[in-house]
Every structure is written in structure tokens, then in C-alpha cells.
N, C-alpha and C positions, 0 to 999 in steps of 0.2 A: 241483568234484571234484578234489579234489588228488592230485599222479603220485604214483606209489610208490616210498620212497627208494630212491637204489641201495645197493650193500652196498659202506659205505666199507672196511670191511679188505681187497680185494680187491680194487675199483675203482680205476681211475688218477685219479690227483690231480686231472687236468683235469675228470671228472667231477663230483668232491666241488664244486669250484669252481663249474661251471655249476649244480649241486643249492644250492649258497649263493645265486649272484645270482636263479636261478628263485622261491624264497623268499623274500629282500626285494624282487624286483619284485612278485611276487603278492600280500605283505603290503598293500598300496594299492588291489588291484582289488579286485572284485566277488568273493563267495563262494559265485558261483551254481553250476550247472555250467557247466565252460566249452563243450564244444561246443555249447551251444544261445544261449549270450553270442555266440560266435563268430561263429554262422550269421547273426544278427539284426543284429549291427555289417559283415558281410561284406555285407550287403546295402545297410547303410546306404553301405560305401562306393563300392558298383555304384552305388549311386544317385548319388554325387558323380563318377562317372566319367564316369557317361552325360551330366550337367549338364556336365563341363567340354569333352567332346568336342563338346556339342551347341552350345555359346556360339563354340567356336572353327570348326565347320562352317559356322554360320549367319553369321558376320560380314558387316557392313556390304561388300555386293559393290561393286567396285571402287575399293573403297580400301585404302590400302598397310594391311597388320596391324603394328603396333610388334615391333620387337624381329626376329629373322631367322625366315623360313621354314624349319624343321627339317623337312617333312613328316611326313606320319601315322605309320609306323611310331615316332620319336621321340617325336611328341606323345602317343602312347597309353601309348610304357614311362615316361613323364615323369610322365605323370598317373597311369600304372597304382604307381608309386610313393612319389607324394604324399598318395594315398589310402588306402596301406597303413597307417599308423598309426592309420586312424578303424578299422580292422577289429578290431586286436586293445586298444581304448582301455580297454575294462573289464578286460578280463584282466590286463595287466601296463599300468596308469600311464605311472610315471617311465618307461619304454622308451618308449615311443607318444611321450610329450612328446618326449624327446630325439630321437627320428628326426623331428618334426616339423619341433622347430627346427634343424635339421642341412639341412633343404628349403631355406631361405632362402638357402643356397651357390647353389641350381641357378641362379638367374636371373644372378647373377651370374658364372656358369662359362658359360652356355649364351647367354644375351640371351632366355631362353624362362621365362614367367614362366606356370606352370599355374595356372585357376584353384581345380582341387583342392587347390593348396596355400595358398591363402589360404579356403576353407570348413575343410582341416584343421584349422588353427589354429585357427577360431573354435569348432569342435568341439572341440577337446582341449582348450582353455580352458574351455569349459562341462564337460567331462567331470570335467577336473581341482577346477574347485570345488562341484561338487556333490560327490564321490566322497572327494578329501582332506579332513582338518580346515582349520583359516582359516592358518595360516603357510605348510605344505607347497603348499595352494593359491595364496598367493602369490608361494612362489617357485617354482610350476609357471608363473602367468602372467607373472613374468618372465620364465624363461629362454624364453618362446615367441615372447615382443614387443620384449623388447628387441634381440636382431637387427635385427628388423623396423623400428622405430623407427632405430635408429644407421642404420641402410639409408639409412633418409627422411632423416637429417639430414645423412649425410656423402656422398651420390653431388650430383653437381651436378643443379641445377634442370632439368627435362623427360627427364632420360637413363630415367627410368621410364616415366611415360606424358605425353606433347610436351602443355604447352598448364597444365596442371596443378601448382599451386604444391607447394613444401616443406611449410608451415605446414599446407596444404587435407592434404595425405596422413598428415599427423603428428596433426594434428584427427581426420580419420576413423579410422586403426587404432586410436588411445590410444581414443576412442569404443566401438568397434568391441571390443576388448578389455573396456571396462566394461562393454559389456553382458553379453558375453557372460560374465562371470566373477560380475557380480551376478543375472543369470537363474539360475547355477548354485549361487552359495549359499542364494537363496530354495528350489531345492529341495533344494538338503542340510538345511537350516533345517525345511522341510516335512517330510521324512523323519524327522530327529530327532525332531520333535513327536510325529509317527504311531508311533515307536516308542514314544517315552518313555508317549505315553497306554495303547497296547494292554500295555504292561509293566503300569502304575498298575492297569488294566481286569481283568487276569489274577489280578495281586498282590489287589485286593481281590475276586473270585472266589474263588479260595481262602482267604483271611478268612472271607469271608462262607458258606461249605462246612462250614469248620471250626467258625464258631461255632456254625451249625444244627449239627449230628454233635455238638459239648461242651453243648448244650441238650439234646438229646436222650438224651445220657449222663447226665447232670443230673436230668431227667428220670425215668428209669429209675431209677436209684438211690433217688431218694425215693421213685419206689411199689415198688422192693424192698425199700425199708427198714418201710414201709407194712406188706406185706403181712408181712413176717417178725413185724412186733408182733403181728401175726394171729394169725398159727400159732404163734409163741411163746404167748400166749393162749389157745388151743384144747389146745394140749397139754399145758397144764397144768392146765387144766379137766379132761381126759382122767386124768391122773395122780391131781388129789384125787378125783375120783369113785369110780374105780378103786382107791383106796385104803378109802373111807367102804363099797363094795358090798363088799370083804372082808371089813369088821367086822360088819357088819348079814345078812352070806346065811343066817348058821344061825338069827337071832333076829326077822328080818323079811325074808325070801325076795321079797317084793313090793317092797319098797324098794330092794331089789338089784337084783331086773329092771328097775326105774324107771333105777336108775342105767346099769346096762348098757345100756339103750338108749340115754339123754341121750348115753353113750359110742359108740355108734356111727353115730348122726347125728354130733357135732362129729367125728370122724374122718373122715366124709364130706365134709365140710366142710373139714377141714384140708387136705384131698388135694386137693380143687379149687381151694384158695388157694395149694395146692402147685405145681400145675402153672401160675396164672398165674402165680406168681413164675420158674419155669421159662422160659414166654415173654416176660416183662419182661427177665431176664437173658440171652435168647439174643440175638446179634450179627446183622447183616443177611449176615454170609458164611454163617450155617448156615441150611440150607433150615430153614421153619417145618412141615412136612409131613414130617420125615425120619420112616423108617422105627424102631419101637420093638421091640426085641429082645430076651431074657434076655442079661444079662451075663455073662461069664463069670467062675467061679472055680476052685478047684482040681483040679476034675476036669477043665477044660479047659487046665489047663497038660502033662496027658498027652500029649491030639490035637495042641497046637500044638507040642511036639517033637516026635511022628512025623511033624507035615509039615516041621520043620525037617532032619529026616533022609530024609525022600523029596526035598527041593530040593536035597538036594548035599551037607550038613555036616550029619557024624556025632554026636551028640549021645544025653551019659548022664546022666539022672536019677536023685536019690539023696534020700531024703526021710526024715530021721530025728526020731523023738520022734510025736507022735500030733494032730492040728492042734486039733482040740476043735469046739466051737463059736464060731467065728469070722463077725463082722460079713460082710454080703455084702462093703461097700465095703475089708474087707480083704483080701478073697478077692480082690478086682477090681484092688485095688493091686496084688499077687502077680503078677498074672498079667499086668499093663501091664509089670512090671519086666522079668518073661522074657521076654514076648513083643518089647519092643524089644533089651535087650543080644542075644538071639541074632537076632532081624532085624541088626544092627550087625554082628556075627559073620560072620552069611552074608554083607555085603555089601563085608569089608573084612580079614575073617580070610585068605582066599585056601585053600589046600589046607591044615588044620589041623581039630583036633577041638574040641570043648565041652563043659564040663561043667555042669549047674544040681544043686545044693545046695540045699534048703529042711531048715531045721531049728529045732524044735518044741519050746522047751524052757517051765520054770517064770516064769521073769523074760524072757525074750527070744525074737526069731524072727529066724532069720535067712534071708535070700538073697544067695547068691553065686553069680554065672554069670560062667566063666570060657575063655576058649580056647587056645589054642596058636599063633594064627595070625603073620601079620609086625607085629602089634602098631599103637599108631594111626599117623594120615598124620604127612605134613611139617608142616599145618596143626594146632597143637597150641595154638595161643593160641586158636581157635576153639571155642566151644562150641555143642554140635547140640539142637536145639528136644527131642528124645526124654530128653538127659541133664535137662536142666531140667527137663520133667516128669516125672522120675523123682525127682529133689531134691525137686519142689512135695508131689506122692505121699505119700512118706517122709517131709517136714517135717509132714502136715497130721497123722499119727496118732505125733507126737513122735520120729520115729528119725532115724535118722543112715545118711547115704551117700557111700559113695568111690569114686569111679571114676581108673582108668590103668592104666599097662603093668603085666606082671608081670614080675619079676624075671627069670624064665627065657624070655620072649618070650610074645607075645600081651596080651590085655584083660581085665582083670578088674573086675569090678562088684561089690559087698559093702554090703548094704543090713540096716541092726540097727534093729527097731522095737521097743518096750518093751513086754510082755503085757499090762501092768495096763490099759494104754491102748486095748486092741482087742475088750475084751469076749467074754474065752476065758479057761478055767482049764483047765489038763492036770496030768497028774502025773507029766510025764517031770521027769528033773534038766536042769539047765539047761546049755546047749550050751558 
């Protein structure tokens, strides 16, 4: 869990400072949350406390211990801060390293050599090369050992421990560091792998997601395509019939009714090839069990401006020329258009009015719903899923659609379909 910046316009430099180095030392730890990192290395280094106080209680009773008698209160802040660097190792690294190797002063200021601060070392060395990539963890286990070593090479022979060669102690740390630096890149190494395969595992999880979903799209489409040669077939069966029982009803009425029937079985028929293709083309987001309702048309674009004027925005209807006989799915267009621009209206116009416009002429139809409000947002390169199906709407029965501000403020919508195209003839003039 990372702190929360401070606010540099404001803050003292010194801050900004400490907010830089917190940042590149945390860039090398762990990205887990840290107090529960904390908690679990804080213990790890109680545990290295207890081992160094317990080795220096239990010694060999009466014999001299090397180096000078400091007493317990010494020995414990000695070791209580040799140990500190294993507490916070995952959090911040490079700190932990450098306070470790900064330990390697104490024995020679003090003659007191903790053994917390030689398990430090072998810990931050394992920490450091599992945790870093392979350079940075190299020269984390240098700057930890090479004190240590120049130690072993340039103090004279026994001033460490009496009895005990140069070469013996230069043998064991340089050791002593290999292992502990190749334990910890086998498991950097480990780690990598486990990632790199659940990355591989996921990545083809989703391949394999998506090619089922493009087979199943695949799928669907050839038996939409199926069933459309169906009912394209059927209704044209329907058409010639239909055509042959008009010539034939005054001069053989039986053959009419023959045909009238054949007509209304494949119509029966077509409708139930209608509705699979209905659920071939519907998506796993829409329920297959949705509820089936009369759709609405231009008598329902009355009620949904009185409920747009009972939710808050004033809105006038104005409806010139005579609609005729109009397709349902035009009716249904109509009333998607109004019913979104002025839902948009209510949600974005603020205190302002609306007008809807439907006009009825020889060659065209038109709707424009417009308002008065503070016009669109900031976000203007954005386009909203309602304008695009108002665009799809209007493109499918040939018209044309514009939407944006209006000149003297607010939103304006202006939607032009062509007559010929919607299966209406009126006798008004054209708008």
C-alpha cells in the first residue's frame, strides 16, 4: 500500500525530498501491503534477537567470552539494532542493505561483535537476491561482504576469534555469502517461472474464451443466414399465391380459398422461423424469457412528454401535416428519437425548456427536439451509445441525422427520413 503524496506546492522541500528517496527505496521492495510485510519480518527479527541473546547467555560457563564484557543492557541495544534491518528488508532494500553493512563498524568501535549482525547479513543477502534482478543483486552482496571480508583480511591474525586462521574466516563468509545469494536467486528464478507460466495460463484462457464466443458467433450467423433464406422463401410463396388467389376469386372461388389457406399455414410458419431467428440473433446479456409488450408509436410519444413535464422539464409538442399510414417500425423509430434527446434534455439541459417538432409532409418527415439548456458537457469528443442508436435508427429507413449545440444555447437534434421509404402517402405539401 503506498503513502499518499504530499502536496509539493505547499510542502517544504525537505519533504518533497524524503517523498523522492521513499519512492526509490520502495521501488526494489515488495508491493504487498506493508504493515502485514512489516509484522511477519518484525517477527522474523524477534526471532534473531532471541537466538543472539540466547547464544550469548548460554556460553561456555567459565571461560573468558572474546572481545569485552559490555553487559546486558549494551548487548540487547546492540543486537536490538543489528536486527533492525531484517524487519523492514522487503519494504525498502537498498536501506536495509546499507544499515546492515554500516553494522560491520560496531565490532570494531565496540570489541562486541552481535551475532544478529552476522544472520543480518546472511538474510539481506538472501533477501537482496531473490527480490533484486542479477546486477543490483550483486552489488547488494557486495557492498554487505566486502567490509566483512577487508575485515578478515586486514585485522591481524586471532584479534577476531583467538585460535582461528585469516584464510578459515575469508573461506567461511565468501561461502557463507554464496550460498546465501544462490538460495536467493533460485528463488527469484522460481518466482519468475510461476509468474511467467500463470501470465502464459491466463493469456491462453482468454484465447481460448474468445475463440469459443467467435465460434459461437460464427455459428449463429450461418443459421441466421439459414433461417433468413427460409422466410425469405416463404414469403415469397406468400406474395405469388397472393397474387394468383386475386386473379382466380371471381372465376374459381375454390382455388382462391386453396390458395388463402396454403397462405396462411406458410405465414405460420414464417413467424415460427421468425422467432428462431429472433433467438439465434439474441446475445447471452439479453434474458431469453424477457417480457413481450406492444411497442410503442405515435400515440405514445404524447404520454412520454407528459411524463417528461411531470419530472421537471417543460416540454411542447407541435405536430404539423397528417402522419398517414406509417410502418409500425416507423412509428417505433419516432418515438426512440424523442424519447432519448429529451431523456438527454432532462439529464443535462439543467433549468431550461424543450421543444419536439414532428412534421408530416409529401417527400419527407421530419423530427427535431430541441432545448434551451447549458448546452453539451466539456466531453465533446465523446459520443453517448443513445446518439448512435439514433444515427443506426435514421440510417436504416435512408435519412439523415444531426446532432449539437444550438446557436443561441442548448441541444438540438434534427432527424430527415425520406417518405417514399416508409410506406405512407399523405397529401400535406412538403415541410
Amino acid at each position: 500500500m503506498e503513502p499518499t503524496e504530499p502536496d509539493r506546492s505547499t510542502g517544504p522541500h525537505r519533504s518533497r525530498w524524503w517523498w523522492r528517496w521513499w519512492r526509490r527505496a520502495r521501488s526494489a521492495g515488495t508491493t504487498g501491503p506493508v504493515p502485514s510485510v512489516l509484522a511477519r519480518d518484525g517477527l522474523l527479527a524477534a526471532a534473531v534477537i532471541l537466538v543472539d541473546l540466547a547464544l550469548h547467555g548460554l556460553g561456555p560457563a567459565g571461560q573468558p567470552r572474546p572481545g569485552p564484557d559490555l553487559g546486558w543492557p549494551a548487548v540487547v541495544g546492540w543486537s536490538l539494532i543489528a536486527a533492525a534491518p531484517i524487519a523492514v528488508r522487503r519494504v525498502v532494500v537498498w536501506p536495509a542493505v546499507l544499515a546492515s553493512a554500516a553494522m560491520v563498524a560496531v565490532p570494531l568501535l565496540t570489541g562486541h561483535e552481535p551475532v544478529s549482525m552476522a544472520l543480518a547479513l546472511v538474510i539481506l543477502t538472501y533477501t537482496a537476491a531473490c527480490w533484486l534482478a542479477l546486477r543490483p543483486a550483486i552489488a547488494a552482496a557486495a557492498v554487505l561482504w566486502l567490509p566483512v571480508l577487508t575485515v578478515n583480511a586486514v585485522l591481524p591474525q586471532g584479534t577476531e576469534l583467538p585460535g582461528i586462521s585469516r584464510m578459515y574466516l575469508l573461506f567461511v563468509n565468501g561461502l557463507t555469502m554464496l550460498v546465501a545469494f544462490f538460495i536467493g536467486r533460485t528463488v527469484h528464478a522460481r518466482r519468475s517461472a510461476t509468474r511467467t507460466l500463470a501470465e502464459r495460463a491466463r493469456v491462453a484462457e482468454e484465447n481460448q474464451r474468445a475463440a469459443a464466443d467467435q465460434a459461437v458467433a460464427d455459428e449463429r450467423r450461418r443459421i441466421a443466414r439459414e433461417l433468413h433464406d427460409v422466410v425469405a422463401h416463404h414469403v415469397s410463396v406468400m406474395g405469388v399465391l397472393a397474387t394468383g388467389a386475386r386473379r382466380v376469386l371471381h372465376r374459381d372461388p375454390a382455388a382462391a380459398d386453396e390458395a388463402l389457406g396454403t397462405i396462411a399455414d406458410t405465414s405460420r410458419s414464417t413467424l415460427r422461423e421468425m422467432r428462431r431467428l429472433l433467438d439465434v440473433l439474441r446475445t447471452d446479456a439479453e434474458p431469453a424469457d424477457a417480457e413481450l409488450t406492444p411497442q410503442p408509436g405515435l400515440g405514445g410519444i404524447e404520454s412520454l412528454v407528459e411524463q417528461i413535464r411531470e419530472a421537471g422539464l417543460p416540454v411542447t409538442l407541435r405536430i404539423d401535416g397528417v402522419p398517414g399510414d406509417l410502418d409500425p417500425g416507423v412509428t417505433l423509430t419516432l418515438y426512440r428519437i424523442v424519447q432519448e434527446a429529451l431523456t438527454n434534455a432532462l439529464k443535462h439541459a439543467g433549468a431550461a425548456t424543450a421543444e419536439v417538432r414532428l412534421s408530416f409532409g409529401v417527400y419527407w418527415l421530419i423530427v427535431e427536439v430541441f432545448d434551451t439548456g447549458r448546452g453539451p458537457g466539456p466531453d465533446r469528443g465523446r459520443v453517448g451509445h443513445g446518439l448512435v442508436g439514433m444515427r443506426e435508427r435514421v440510417a436504416l429507413y435512408g435519412g439523415t441525422l444531426r446532432t449539437g449545440p444550438r446557436p443561441g444555447g442548448g441541444f438540438r437534434i434534427y432527424a430527415k427520413l425520406p417518405m417514399e421509404q416508409l410506406g405512407a402517402a399523405t397529401r400535406q405539401g412538403a415541410p
